[in-house]
C-alpha positions in Angstrom: 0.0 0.0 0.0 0.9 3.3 -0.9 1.6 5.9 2.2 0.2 9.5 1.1 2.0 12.4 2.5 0.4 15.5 2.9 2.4 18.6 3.5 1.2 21.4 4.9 1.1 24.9 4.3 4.0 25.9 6.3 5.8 23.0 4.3 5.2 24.1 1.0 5.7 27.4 1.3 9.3 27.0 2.4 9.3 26.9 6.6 10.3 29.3 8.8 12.4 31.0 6.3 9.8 31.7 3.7 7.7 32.7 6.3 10.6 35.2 8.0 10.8 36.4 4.3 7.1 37.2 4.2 6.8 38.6 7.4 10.0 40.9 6.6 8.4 42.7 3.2 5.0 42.7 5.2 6.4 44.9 7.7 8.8 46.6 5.2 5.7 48.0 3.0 3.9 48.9 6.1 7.0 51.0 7.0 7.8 53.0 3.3 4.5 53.2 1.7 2.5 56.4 2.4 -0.4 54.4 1.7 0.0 52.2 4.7 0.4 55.0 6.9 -3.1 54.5 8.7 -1.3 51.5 10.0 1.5 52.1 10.7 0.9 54.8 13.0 -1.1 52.1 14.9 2.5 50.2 16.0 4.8 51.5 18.5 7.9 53.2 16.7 9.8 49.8 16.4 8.4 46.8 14.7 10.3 44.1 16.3 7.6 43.1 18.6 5.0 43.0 15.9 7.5 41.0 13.5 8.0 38.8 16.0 3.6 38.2 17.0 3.2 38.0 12.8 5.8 35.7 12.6 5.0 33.2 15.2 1.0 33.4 14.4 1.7 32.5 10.8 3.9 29.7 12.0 1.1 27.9 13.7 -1.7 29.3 11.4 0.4 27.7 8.1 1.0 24.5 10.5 4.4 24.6 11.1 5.9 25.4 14.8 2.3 26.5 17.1 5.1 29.1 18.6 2.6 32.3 19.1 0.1 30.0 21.5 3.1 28.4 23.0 3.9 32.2 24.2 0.4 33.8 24.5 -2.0 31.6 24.5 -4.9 31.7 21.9 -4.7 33.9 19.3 -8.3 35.4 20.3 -7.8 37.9 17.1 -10.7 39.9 17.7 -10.0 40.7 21.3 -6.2 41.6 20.6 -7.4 44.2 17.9 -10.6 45.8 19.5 -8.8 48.5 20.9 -7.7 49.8 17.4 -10.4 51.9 14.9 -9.8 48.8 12.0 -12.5 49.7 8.7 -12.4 49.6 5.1 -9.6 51.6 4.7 -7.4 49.8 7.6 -8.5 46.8 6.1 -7.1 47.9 2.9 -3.8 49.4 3.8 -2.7 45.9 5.4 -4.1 44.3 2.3 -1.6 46.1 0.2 1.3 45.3 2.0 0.4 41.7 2.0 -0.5 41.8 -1.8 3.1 43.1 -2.7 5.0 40.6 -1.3 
């Protein structure tokens, strides 16, 4: 009998390193485009801790490494971004620095 492997996101993509990439140019548009600046001026003046979150959530989201609940427990989305005003145009700014990678 034939074993099938099934690979996952995180797999295919490339690991960790494609996933460092990603979250690199992400965070690299949101810094240098004036279009993203709705959202950027929602982060603290460094980066690194939100490079760090994306980085781990996609890690465990892909499924690869479940490092961001290993850290903080559930992701609970919703509740870690009520405090920030995200719409349409929020919505669309991280869209754009996601779409250019």
């Amino acid at each position: 009998m034939t074993e099938i492997i099934q690979k996952t996101p995180y797999e295919l993509i490339g690991g960790e390193a494609a996933i460092q990439g990603l979250v690199d140019r992400f965070y690299f548009f949101m810094d240098t485009l004036p279009e993203a600046d709705g959202i950027r001026k929602m982060h603290t003046a460094s980066l690194s801790g939100a490079r760090s979150k994306l980085f781990k959530f996609l890690s465990g989201w892909l499924g690869g490494p479940d490092l961001f609940v290993q850290e903080y427990g559930h992701p609970r989305l919703r509740q870690r971004h009520f405090p920030f005003a995200i719409g349409v145009a929020e919505r669309d700014q991280w869209m754009l620095c996601m779409i250019k990678l």
